[in-house]
N, C-alpha and C positions, 0 to 999 in steps of 0.2 A: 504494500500500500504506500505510496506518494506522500512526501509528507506536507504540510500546509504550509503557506509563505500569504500572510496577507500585507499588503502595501497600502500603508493609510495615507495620505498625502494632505497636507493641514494647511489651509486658505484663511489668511487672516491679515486685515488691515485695523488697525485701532480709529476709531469714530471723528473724522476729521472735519465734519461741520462745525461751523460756527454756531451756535446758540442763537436758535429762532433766526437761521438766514439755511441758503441752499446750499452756500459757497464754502466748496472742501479749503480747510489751510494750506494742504499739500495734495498734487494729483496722483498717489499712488495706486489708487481704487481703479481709476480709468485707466492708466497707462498701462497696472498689470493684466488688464482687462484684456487688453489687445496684446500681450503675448502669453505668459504659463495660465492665467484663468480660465483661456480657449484653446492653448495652444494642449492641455492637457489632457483634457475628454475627448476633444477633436483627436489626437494618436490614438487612445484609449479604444474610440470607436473603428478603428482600423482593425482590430484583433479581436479574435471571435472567441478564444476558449480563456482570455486574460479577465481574471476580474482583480478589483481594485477599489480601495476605500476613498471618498473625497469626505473630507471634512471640514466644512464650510460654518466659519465665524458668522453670527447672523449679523454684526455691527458692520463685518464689509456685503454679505449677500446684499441689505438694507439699502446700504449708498450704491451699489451697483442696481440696484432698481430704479435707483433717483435720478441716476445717470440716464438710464435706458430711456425712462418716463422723459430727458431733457429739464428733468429738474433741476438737478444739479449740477454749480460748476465749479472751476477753480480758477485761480490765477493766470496761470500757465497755460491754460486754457483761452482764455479773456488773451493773454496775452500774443498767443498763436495766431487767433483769429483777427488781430488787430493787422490793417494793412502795412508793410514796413515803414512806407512812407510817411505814413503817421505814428510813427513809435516817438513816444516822447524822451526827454532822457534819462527819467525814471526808469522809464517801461524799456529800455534797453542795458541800465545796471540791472534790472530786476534779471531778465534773459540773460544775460551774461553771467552773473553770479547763480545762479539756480540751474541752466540748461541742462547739465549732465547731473545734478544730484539725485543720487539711489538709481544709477543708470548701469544697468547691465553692463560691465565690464567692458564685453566681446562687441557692445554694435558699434562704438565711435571708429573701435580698431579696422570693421569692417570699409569704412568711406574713406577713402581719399580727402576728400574735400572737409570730414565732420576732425580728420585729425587737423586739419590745417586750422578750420576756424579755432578747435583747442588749446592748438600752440598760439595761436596768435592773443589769444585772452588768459592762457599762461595755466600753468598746476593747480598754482596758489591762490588763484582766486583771489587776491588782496587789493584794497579799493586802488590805490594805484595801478595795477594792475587795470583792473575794469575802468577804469578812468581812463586808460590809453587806450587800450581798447574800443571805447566808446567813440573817442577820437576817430580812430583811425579807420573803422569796418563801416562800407558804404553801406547804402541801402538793400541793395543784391546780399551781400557778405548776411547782412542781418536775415534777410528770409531765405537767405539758405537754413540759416541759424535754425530759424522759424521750424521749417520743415523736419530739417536732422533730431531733435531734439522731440520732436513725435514720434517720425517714421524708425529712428533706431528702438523705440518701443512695440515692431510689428513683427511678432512672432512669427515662426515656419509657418503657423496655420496661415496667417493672414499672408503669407507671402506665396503659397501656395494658391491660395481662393481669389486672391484681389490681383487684377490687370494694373490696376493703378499702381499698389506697392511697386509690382514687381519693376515697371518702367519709370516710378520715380528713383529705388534703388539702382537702375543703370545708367539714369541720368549725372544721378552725383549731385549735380550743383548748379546753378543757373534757372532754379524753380522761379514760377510763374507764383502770382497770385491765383491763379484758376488750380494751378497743382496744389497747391496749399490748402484749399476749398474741398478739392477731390481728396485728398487725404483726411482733413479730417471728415469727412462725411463719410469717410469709407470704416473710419477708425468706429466710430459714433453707429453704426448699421451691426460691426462685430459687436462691439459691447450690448446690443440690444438681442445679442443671440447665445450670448455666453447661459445664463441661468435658465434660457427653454432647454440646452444642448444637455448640461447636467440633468434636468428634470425628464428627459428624453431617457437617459442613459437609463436612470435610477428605473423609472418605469417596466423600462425593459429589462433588470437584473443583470444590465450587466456593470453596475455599480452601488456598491450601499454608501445610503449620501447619510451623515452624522454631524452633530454640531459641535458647540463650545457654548462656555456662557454668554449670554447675549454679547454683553459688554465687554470679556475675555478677561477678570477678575483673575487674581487667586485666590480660589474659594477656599482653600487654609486659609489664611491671615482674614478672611471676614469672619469666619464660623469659629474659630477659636485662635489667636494669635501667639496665645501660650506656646503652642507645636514648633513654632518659629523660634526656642528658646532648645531645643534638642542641638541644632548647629549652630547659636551664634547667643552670645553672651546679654544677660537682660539689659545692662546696662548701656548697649548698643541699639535698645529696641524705643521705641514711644513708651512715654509717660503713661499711656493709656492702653493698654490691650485689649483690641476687639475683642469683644462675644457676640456674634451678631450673624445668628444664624438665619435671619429671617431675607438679609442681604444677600446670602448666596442666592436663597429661596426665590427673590425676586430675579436674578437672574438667569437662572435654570430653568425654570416658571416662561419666562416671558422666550426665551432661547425655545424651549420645547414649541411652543404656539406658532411664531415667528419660522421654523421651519415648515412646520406643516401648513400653513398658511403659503408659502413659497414654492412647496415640492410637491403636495398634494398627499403625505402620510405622516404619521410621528416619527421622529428618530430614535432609534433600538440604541442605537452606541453616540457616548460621547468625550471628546476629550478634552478635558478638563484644563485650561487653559495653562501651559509650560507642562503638562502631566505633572500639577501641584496635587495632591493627592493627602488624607489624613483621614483617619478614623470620622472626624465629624461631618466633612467635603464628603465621604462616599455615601454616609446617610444621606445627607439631605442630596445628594444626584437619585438615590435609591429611591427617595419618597416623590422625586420629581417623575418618575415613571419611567429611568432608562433602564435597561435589560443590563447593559454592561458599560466599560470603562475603561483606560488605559493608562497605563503611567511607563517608566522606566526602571530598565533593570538593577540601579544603582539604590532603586526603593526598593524592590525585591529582597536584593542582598541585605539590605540593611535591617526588611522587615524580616527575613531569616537568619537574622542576628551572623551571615556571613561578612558583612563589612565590605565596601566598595572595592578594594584592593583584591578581592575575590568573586571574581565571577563566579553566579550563579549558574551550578553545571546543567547540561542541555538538557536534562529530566525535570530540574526545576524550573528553568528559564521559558521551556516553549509547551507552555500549558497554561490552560484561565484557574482559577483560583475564584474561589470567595472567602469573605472576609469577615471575622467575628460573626456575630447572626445573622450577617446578611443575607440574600437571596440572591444580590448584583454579581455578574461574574467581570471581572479585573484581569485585564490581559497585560504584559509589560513588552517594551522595546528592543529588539536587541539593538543594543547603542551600536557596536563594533560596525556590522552591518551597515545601520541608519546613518553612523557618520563616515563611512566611504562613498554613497553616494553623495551628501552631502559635499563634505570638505576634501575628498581625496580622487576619486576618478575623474573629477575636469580635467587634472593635468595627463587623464589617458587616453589613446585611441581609443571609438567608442567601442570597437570588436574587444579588444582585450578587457575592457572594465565590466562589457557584460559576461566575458566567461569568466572572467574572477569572481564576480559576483554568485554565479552558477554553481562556479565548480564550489566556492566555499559550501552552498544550499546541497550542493550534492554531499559532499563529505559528511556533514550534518545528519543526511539520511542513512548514508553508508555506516554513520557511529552508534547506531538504534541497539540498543542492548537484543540479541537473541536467545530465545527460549521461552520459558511459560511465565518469568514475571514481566514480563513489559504488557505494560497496559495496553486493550484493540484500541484505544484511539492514536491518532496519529500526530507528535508532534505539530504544535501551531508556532511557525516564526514571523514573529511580529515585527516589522520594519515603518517605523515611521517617523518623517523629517517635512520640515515646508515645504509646501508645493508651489513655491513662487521664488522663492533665492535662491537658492542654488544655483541656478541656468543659467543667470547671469554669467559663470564663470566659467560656463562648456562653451566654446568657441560656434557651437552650431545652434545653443538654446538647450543643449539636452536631449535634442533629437534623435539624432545619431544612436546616443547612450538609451536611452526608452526604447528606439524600435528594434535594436539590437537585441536587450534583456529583455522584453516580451514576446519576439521571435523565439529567444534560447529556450526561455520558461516552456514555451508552449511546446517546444519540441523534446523538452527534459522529461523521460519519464518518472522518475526520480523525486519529484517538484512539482508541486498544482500549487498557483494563486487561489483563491479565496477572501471571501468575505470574514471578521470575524463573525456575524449574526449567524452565516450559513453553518460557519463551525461549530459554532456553541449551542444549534439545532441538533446538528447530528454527534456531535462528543462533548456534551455539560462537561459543566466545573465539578471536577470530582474532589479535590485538593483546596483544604481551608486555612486560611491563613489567621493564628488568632487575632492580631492587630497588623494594621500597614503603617510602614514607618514614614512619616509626617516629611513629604520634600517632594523636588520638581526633576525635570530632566536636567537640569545642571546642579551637578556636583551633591543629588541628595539633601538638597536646601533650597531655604525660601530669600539667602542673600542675596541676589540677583534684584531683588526686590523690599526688602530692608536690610536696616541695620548698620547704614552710612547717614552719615550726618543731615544730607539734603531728602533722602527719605523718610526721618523724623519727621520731620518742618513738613513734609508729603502728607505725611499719615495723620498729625497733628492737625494740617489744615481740615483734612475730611473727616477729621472728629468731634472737629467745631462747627461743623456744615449738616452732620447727621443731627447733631443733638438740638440743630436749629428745624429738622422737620420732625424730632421728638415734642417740640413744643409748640408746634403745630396744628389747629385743629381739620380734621378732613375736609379736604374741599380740590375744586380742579387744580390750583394752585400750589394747594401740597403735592399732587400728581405729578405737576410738571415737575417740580424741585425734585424729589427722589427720582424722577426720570436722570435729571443733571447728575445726583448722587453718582447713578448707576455709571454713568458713563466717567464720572471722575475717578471710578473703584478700576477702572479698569486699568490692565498690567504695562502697556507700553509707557505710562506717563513715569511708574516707576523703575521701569527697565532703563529710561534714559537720566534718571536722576542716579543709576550708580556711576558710582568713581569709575569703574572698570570698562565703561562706555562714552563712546565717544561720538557725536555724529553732527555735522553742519547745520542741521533743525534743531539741534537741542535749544534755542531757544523759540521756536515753535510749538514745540512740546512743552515748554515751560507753560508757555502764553495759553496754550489750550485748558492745560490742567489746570490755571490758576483762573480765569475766563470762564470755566465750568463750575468749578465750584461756588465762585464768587453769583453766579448764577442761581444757585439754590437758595443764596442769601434773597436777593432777588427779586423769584419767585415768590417769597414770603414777604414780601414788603419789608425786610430787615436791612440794616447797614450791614457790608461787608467789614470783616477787621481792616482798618487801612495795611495791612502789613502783605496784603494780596496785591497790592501794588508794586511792590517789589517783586523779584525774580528769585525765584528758590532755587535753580540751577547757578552754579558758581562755572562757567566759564573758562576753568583752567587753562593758562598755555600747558602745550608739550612738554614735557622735559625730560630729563635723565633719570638712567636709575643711580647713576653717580655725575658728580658736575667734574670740570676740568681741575684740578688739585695743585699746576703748575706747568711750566716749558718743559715740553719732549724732544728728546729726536730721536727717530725712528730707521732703521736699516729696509732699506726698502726689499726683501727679498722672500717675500712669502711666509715667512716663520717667523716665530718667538724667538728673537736670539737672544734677549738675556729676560731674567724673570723681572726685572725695572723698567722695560722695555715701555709698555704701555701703562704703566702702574699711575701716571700722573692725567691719564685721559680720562675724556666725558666716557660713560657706558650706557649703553641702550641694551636692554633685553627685549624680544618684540614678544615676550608674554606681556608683557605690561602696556601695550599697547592692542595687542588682539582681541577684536569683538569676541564674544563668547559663540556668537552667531556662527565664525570662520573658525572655530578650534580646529585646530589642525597642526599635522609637522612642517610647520614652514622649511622654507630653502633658508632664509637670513636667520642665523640665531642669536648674534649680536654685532655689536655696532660700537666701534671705538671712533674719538674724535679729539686733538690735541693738536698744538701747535707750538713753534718758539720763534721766534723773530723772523725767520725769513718764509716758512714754508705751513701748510693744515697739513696734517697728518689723517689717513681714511684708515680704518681696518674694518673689515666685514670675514664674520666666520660666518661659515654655512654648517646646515647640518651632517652636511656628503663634503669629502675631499672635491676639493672648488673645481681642480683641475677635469673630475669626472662628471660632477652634479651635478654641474653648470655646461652643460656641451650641448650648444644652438640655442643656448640664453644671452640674452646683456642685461648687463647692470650698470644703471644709471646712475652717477649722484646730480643732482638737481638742484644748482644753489641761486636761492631767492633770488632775485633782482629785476630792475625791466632796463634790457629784459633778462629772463633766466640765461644762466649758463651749464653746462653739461660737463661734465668727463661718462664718456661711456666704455665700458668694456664689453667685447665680442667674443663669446666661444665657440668657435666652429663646432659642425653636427658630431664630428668626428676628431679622434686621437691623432691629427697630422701635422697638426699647428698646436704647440706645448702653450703656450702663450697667448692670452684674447686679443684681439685688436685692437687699439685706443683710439678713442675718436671724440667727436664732440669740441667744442667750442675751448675747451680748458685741455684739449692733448697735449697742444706744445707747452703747455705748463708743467704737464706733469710727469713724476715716473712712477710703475705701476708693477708690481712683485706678486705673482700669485703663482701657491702652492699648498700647503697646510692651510692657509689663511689667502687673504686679499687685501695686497696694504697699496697705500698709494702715498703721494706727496704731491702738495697743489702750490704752486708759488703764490703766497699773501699778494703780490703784487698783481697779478692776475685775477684775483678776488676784489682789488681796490680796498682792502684792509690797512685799513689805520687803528692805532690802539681805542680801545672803545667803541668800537665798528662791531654792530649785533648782526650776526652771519645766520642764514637761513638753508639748511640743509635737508634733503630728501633722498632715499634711496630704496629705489624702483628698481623690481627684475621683471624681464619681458621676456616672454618665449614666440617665437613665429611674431612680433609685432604687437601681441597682448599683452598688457600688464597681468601678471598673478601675484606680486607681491608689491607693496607700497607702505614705507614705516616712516613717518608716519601716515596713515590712512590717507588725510587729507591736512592741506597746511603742508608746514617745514618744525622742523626742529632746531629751537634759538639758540646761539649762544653767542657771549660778550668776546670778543679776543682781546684782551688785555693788555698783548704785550709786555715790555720789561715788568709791569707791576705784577704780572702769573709767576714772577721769578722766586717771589720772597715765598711762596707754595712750595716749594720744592725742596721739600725735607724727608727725609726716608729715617725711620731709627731703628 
């Protein structure tokens, strides 16, 4: 018997209206709309024996209705539509700073023309930058803009179905008004097809469609916040710890309705927003009327007191479970699995990542205990990651990668996809767990989402906002206000308030969540605290995990030659900089930076010996200015050239040593460095022309060059 592999695939944008307006803060509902929210069911229904879970957030299905209906817009939007000729100067900083943000890696890399406008408005994005910029790109330049900054959001599908895409994509550049018009109308016609095509699918079985909480809350930290205190110290948490189970209850409540309303049934399975998960979260999902639920195997382990450091073996791991007296059956993830496609097969051909994928699912069946104790049912392996990011980082959208491993699946005897509902029809939860241990898909905790200083100030706000519709009397007015509640409960506002995140809208995020809540004051005719006026996001620059300590000098020759060597340079680790989003083994793993009077010193390790790891990659450093300057290095595909090429605007500056390591030397005077001169550095690795690596994300990383005064630093005992 075949063993089960279900693929949940999790669709979810955080609620981007403004309060009582149509108009999204940010267009990520629409733009994903036209590539993985269509581009996913549309393959899906290509394959007749594959089944496959979507799990669809009702706070994005919602604004993807409002879109379809022409309700809704956004900026970016407003601003597309606007003729170039009439762009004000506003409206062309606003396009220039935001064009590529939360932009699929691989589509600027695919234009000719979308790379030039990039180079020309720079990395950095910094208002000098967009000031020359502004200057200097004509009216053409700008609706090219116009157009690249949609059309690189048109999935395979779309490029597949639409005449239009396909001949504005071979045009490149020199777009009309009239193209501009035909694209978004083309764009605007898919998005009106995306939620019939899942409801189409679902109909037909050949997909089980499951939600999340309305809002995408973690229903631990409303239902009991105590749970939150297993990984991370009281004293790190709010003053006040939720109980507030009636929170979840509204959002489950309204989640359950809200689908069926949309899809035409209730939803059997739900995943519980990051797979936060707790004894009190599985009741109240259990009283909400779902059959089952999901979390990860890092709660498994923990809830079978094996500890993370210990995978739960395949007998534990790929089976449903219930939970103290429940009756709800609890599936878990296999991480391993979930985060290769995720964070690690982009960087593969898609043939080989799906027979890896395979062959792992096969060996899994081949390890089945034989004889009379294995139980008749048949392992269930649960894989599930976003159905909208990752693609970004496969040079085709993921295409490739999907038609490939649901090709292999369907040919593997070995292997059947699967729903979980179908499974837990035909092989229930035989195995009970007495309690599940209290945490999310990252790290077996609810840190991700408190427990840092501006999540306080978070949680604090919406405590003083709840206990304003405790004093409440019923009426449509309290309705609207716990509407706003609901939507301030929700996880992304605190996702961007951790320290260990980083991203260009963080103060969008800010303004929303503070906007929302102040909202529910509001509604109730109450004054907001003035202190909602202020920003609870703090803004950090970049920096070190060690600062410069004094003057180096460096042998430029690929190694450590003596242990003092770099002992006086800045240090970058890019854990400390890595979305939790991109976990993964990068290629960079750290980053030195030092200088002494005449020369910046670079060192970059990799995880791989440089000279092999790096073969048909460059590596950029990118230093600030307008405009930017480059040193690049080039690895051929191949072992016949020991040495990268150097290139870039800063070659003749430099010399450049790779072996063990990758060190370089940049002449100060070349950088136009004077003592007190704040230097802005970036270092990007490209393979074929795409970026896969960038530390920092977005922005430079500052530092002062001192000069003579880094001298009196320079003590060793």
């Amino acid at each position: 018997m075949p063993i089960k592999v279900a693929f949940i695939w999790h669709m979810h944008q955080p609620w981007y209206l403004y309060p009582g307006t149509q108009e999204a803060a940010l267009p990520f509902v629409r733009l994903h709309a036209c590539s993985a929210y269509y581009d996913m069911p549309w393959l899906l229904s290509q394959f007749g024996q594959t089944a496959v879970t979507f799990n669809l957030v009702p706070s994005l299905t919602e604004q993807l209705a409002r879109y379809a209906r022409g309700e809704a817009t956004d900026r970016a939007l407003e601003l597309s539509r606007r003729d170039a000729a009439d762009l004000s100067p506003d409206d062309k900083r606003q396009l220039l700073a935001r064009f590529s943000t939360g932009h699929p890696s691989s589509s600027a890399d695919a234009s000719p023309r979308y790379r030039e406008l990039s180079h020309k408005r720079g990395i950095g994005r910094n208002a000098k930058q967009i000031e020359r910029a502004c200057r200097e790109l004509d009216e053409a330049e700008f609706r090219d803009l116009q157009v690249w900054a949609n059309l690189a959001w048109c999935g395979y599908a779309m490029r597949a179905e639409s005449e239009v895409v396909r001949e504005l994509i071979a045009k490149d550049r020199g777009f009309s008004e009239d193209d501009k018009r035909a694209l978004l109308d083309e764009m605007h016609a898919t998005l009106t097809k995306v939620l019939p095509l899942y409801k189409k699918l679902g109909d037909a079985g050949k997909t089980e469609l499951t939600t999340s909480p309305f809002y995408h809350p973690i229903l631990p930290l409303l239902c009991n916040m105590s749970d939150a205190q297993r990984c991370i110290d009281r004293a790190q948490l709010p003053t006040t710890l939720w109980h507030e189970p009636e929170e979840a209850r509204r959002q489950l409540e309204r989640a359950r309705r809200a689908h069926q309303e949309t899809f035409g049934a209730a939803p059997e399975g739900l995943w519980p927003s990051e797979g936060a998960v707790s004894d009190a979260a599985l009741a109240e999902i259990e009283q909400a009327g779902f059959s089952w639920a999901a979390s990860d195997e890092e709660v498994l382990a923990h809830s079978l007191n094996a500890g993370a450091d210990n995978r739960p073996g395949a007998q534990a791991l790929y089976r449903p479970y219930r939970v103290g007296e429940g009756h709800m059956s609890i599936v878990f993830r296999d991480h391993q699995l979930s985060d290769l496609i995720g964070f690690v097969y982009r960087d593969w051909t898609a043939a080989d990542a799906a027979q890896d994928m395979v062959a792992r699912l096969r060996r899994i069946a081949e390890s089945r205990p034989t004889g009379g104790t294995e139980r008749d049912e048949p392992p269930l392996v649960t894989v599930i990651l976003d159905g909208e990011n990752p693609w970004g980082w496969y040079p085709d959208g993921g295409e490739g990668f999907l038609r490939a491993l649901y090709a292999a699946l369907e040919a593997e005897p070995a292997v059947q996809t699967t729903t979980v509902s179908d499974y837990l029809k035909r092989s229930p939860a035989q195995e009970r767990l007495e309690s599940i241990f209290p945490g999310s898909w990252i790290e077996h905790s609810f840190s991700t989402w408190i427990g840092g200083a501006q999540h306080r100030r978070a949680w604090e706000a919406l405590a003083g906002a709840l206990a304003a519709t405790r004093r409440a009397s019923p009426s449509d007015m309290l309705d609207r206000a716990r509407e706003q509640l609901m939507i301030a409960e929700g996880s992304d506002w605190f996702w961007w308030y951790s320290e260990q995140h980083y991203t260009t809208e963080a103060d969008i995020f800010d303004a929303l969540f503070r906007v929302n809540v102040t909202e529910v004051y509001q509604a109730l005719g109450e004054p907001a605290p003035p202190e909602f006026a202020e920003p609870i996001a703090q803004i950090a620059k970049l920096g070190f995990d060690r600062e410069v300590a004094g003057l180096m000098q460096a042998t430029i020759d690929g190694r450590v030659t003596t242990y003092f060597e770099w002992q006086s340079a800045a240090l970058l680790r890019t854990s400390s900089l890595g979305s939790a989003m991109r976990r993964s083994e990068f290629a960079v793993a750290e980053t030195y930076i030092g200088y002494d009077l005449e020369n910046l010193w670079l060192r970059v390790d990799v995880v791989a010996d440089a000279l092999t790891g790096l073969r048909g990659h460059e590596l950029h450093f990118v230093f600030e200015g307008d405009p930017e300057q480059c040193l690049i290095l080039r690895w051929p595909e191949d072992d016949t050239q020991p040495q990268p090429q150097v290139a870039g605007e800063l070659a003749s500056a430099a010399e450049v040593g790779v072996g063990r390591i990758i060190e370089a030397g940049i002449s100060l005077q070349a950088l136009n460095a004077q003592p007190g001169t704040t230097l802005g550095v970036a270092i990007q690795l490209l393979h074929e022309g795409r970026s896969i690596e960038r530390w920092p994300e977005t922005g430079f990383l500052e530092f002062e060059y001192r000069g003579e005064e880094a001298a009196v630093d320079t003590w060793f005992v």
